[in-house]
C-alpha distance (Angstrom), angle and dihedral (degrees) to the residues before:
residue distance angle dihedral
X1 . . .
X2 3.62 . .
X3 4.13 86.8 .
X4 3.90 85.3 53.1
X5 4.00 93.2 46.9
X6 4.13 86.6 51.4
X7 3.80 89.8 49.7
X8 3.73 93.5 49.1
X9 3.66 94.1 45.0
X10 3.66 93.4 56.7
X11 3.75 98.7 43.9
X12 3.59 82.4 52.7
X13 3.57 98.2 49.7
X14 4.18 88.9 47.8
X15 3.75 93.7 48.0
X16 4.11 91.0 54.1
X17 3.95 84.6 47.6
X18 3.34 92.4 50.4
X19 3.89 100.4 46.6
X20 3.71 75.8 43.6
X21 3.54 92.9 68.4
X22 4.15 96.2 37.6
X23 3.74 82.0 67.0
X24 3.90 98.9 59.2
X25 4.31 103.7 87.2
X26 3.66 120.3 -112.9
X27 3.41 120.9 -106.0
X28 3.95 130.0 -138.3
X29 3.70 111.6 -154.4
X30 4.19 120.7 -168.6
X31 3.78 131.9 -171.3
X32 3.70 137.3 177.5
X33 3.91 120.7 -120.6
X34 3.84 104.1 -83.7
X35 3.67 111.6 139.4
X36 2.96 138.3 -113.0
X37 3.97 83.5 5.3
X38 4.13 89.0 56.2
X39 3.44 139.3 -9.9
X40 3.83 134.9 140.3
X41 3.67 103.2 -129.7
X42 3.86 91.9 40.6
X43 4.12 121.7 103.8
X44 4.20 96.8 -81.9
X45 3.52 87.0 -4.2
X46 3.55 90.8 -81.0
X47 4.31 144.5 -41.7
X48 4.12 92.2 -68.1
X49 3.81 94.1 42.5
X50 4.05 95.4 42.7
X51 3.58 91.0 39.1
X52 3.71 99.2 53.6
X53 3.94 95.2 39.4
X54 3.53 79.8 63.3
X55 3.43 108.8 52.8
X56 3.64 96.9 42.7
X57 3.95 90.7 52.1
X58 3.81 89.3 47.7
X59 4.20 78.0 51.5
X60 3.21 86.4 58.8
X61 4.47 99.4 -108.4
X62 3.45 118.7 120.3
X63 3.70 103.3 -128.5
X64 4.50 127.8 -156.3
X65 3.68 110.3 -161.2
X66 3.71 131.9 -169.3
X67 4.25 133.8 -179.9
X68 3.51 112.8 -132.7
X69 4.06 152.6 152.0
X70 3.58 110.5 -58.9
X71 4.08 88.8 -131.3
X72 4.01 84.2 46.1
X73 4.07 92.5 54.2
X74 4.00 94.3 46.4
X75 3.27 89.9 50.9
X76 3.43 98.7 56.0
X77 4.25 91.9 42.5
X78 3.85 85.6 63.6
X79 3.63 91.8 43.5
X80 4.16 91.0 44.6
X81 3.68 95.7 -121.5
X82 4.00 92.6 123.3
X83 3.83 127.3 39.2
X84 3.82 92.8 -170.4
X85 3.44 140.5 53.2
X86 3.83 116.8 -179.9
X87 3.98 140.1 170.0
X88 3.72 83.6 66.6
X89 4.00 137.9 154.4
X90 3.61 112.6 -146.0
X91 4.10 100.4 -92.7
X92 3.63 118.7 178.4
X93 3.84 93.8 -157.1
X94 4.44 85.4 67.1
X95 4.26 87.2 49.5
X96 3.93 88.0 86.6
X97 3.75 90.4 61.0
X98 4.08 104.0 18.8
X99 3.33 136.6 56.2
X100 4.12 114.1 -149.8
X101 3.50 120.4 -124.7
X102 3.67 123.1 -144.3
X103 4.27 103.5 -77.1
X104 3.69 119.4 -109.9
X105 4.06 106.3 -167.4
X106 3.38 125.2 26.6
X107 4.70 115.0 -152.7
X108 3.68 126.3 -169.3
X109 3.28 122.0 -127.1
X110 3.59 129.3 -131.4
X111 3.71 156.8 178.6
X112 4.22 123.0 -118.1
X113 3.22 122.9 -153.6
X114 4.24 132.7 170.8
X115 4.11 118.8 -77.0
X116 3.80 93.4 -92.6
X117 3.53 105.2 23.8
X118 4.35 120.1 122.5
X119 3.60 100.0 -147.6
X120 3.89 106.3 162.4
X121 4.00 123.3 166.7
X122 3.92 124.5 165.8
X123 4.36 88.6 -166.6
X124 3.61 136.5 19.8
X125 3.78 83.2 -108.4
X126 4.11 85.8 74.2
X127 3.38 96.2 53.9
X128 4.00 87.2 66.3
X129 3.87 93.6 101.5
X130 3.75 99.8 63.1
X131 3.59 145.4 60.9
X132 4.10 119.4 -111.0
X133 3.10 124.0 -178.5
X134 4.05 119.7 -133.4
X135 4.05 138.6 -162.7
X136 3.85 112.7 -119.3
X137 3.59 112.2 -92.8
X138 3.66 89.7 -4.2
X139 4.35 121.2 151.3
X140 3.29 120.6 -137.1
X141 3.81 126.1 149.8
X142 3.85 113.9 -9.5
X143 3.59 98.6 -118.7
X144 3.98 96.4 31.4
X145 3.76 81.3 59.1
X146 4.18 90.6 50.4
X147 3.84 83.4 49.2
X148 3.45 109.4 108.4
X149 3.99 99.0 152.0
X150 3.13 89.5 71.3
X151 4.08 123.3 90.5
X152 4.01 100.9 -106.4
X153 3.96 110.8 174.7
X154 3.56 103.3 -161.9
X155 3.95 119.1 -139.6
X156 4.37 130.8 172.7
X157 4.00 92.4 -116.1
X158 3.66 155.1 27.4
X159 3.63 95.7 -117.8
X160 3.82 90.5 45.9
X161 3.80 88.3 53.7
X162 3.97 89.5 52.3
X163 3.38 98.7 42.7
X164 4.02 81.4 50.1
X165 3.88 85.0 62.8
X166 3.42 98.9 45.4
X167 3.91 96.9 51.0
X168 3.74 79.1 49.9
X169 3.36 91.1 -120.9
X170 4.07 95.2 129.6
X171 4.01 115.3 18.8
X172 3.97 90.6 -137.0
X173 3.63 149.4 23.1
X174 3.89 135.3 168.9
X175 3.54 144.7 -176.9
X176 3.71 139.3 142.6
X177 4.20 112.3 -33.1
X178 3.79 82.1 -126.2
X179 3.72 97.6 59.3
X180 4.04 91.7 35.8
X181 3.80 88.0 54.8
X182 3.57 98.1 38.1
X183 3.99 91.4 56.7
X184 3.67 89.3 42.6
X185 3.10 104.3 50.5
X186 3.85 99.5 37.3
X187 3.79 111.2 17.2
X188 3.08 102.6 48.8
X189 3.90 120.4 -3.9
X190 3.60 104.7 -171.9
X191 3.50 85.8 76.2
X192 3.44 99.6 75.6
X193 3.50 94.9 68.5
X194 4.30 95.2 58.1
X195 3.23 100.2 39.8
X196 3.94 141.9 53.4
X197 4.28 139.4 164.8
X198 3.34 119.9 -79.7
X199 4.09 110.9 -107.6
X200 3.68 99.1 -98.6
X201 4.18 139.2 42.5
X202 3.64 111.1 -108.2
X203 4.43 97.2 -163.6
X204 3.82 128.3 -26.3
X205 3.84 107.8 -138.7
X206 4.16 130.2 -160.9
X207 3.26 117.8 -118.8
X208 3.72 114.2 -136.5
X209 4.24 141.7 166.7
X210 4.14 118.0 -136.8
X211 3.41 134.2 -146.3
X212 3.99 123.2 -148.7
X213 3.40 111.4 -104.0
X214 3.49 94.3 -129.3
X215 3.77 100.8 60.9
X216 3.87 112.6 112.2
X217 3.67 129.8 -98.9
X218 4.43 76.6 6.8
X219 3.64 93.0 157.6
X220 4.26 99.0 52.9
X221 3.90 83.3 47.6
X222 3.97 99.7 56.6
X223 4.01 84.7 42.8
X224 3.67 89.2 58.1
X225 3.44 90.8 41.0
X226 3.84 90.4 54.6
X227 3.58 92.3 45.5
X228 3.97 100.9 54.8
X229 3.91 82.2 48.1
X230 3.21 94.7 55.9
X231 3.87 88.8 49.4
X232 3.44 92.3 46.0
X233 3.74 95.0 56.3
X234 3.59 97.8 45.1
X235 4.13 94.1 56.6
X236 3.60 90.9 42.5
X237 4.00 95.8 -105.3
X238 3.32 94.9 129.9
X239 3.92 102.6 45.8
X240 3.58 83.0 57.8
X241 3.55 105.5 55.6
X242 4.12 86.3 38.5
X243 3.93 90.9 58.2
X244 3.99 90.1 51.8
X245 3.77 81.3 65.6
X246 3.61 113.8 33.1
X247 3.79 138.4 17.8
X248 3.44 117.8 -117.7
């Protein structure tokens, strides 16, 4: 009997967890293509989608995702078809509508030149003598960003950008080492061997997800979202779904 009274006591105590759990909201969560960050045909579609599916489930929320347009996903935060944003920069132009969670990766960011080019710069204010190429609505560096003396050619994508410098048809580029290697290495190979980083890291940024402010009970969510993190980082969770993504 007392075996039996055990056994019922812990069903019971896993049902109520689990009903427990049915009563936290799901959560959709969007990106745009950005690999290895996002992307729909990459494993988990990507290190921000696959890394904040699983700290939310380890929450406790079952969690949709989706990669799309940027236009598409902002859109649908003002409508309230996505909770979460991720594969984001902190950007204090989203703050009116997003709240930032605690970041999870942090990516330098630097400058590309041509295999033989001497490119050197100490400030942005150096890099005013040359052209660099530059992905549409893309953050970088703050005050690179407020730079608008210098000669930005805009383009849709990172590997446009660096296949922009390797044509020669912009003497620089930049963007997260991540992203650079990522399209490099995967997108388009042959690049490797024209083009290489700039001596020298201009920023390193945080990479974070958002929620909209307007989602309910917002505020207990992103604290259970910190807390799993935090979890996840101290038993080594989290390195290992990072290093399925990018090399360290």
């Amino acid at each position: 009997m007392r075996i039996l009274h055990i056994f019922l006591t812990l069903l019971a105590l896993l049902t109520t967890a689990a009903v427990a759990d049915e009563t936290k909201p799901s959560i959709r969560v969007v990106a745009d293509e950005w690999p290895p960050f996002s992307g729909a045909n990459l494993p988990q579609q990507g290190l921000s989608l696959h890394v904040i599916t699983a700290v939310f489930e380890h929450a406790g929320y079952n969690v949709s995702s989706d990669v799309l347009p940027w236009a598409r996903i902002m859109d649908g935060v003002q409508r309230n078809e996505f909770d979460v944003v991720g594969s984001l920069f902190f950007d204090p132009d989203l703050t009116d509508v997003l709240q930032y969670s605690r970041p999870f990766y942090a990516t330098d960011v630097r400058l590309v030149q041509r295999v033989g080019d001497e490119h050197s710069y100490t400030s942005v204010a150096d890099l005013a003598p040359y052209s660099i190429a530059v992905g549409d609505g893309l953050l970088y560096e703050d005050e690179f960003d407020s730079a608008d003396y210098l000669n930005k050619i805009t383009v849709t994508t990172t590997l446009q950008a660096l296949q922009m410098v390797a044509f020669g048809r912009a003497e620089l580029t930049l963007d997260s080492v991540d992203v650079v290697n990522y399209a490099m290495g995967t997108l388009e190979p042959s690049l490797a061997e024209q083009l290489e980083f700039v001596p020298g890291v201009m920023t390193s940024q945080e990479v974070h997800m958002a929620m909209r402010k307007d989602f309910p009970n917002r505020d207990q969510i992103l604290a259970d979202f910190s807390a799993s993190l935090l979890a996840m980082q101290s038993d080594g969770t989290l390195a290992e779904i990072l290093s399925e993504h990018v090399t360290p």
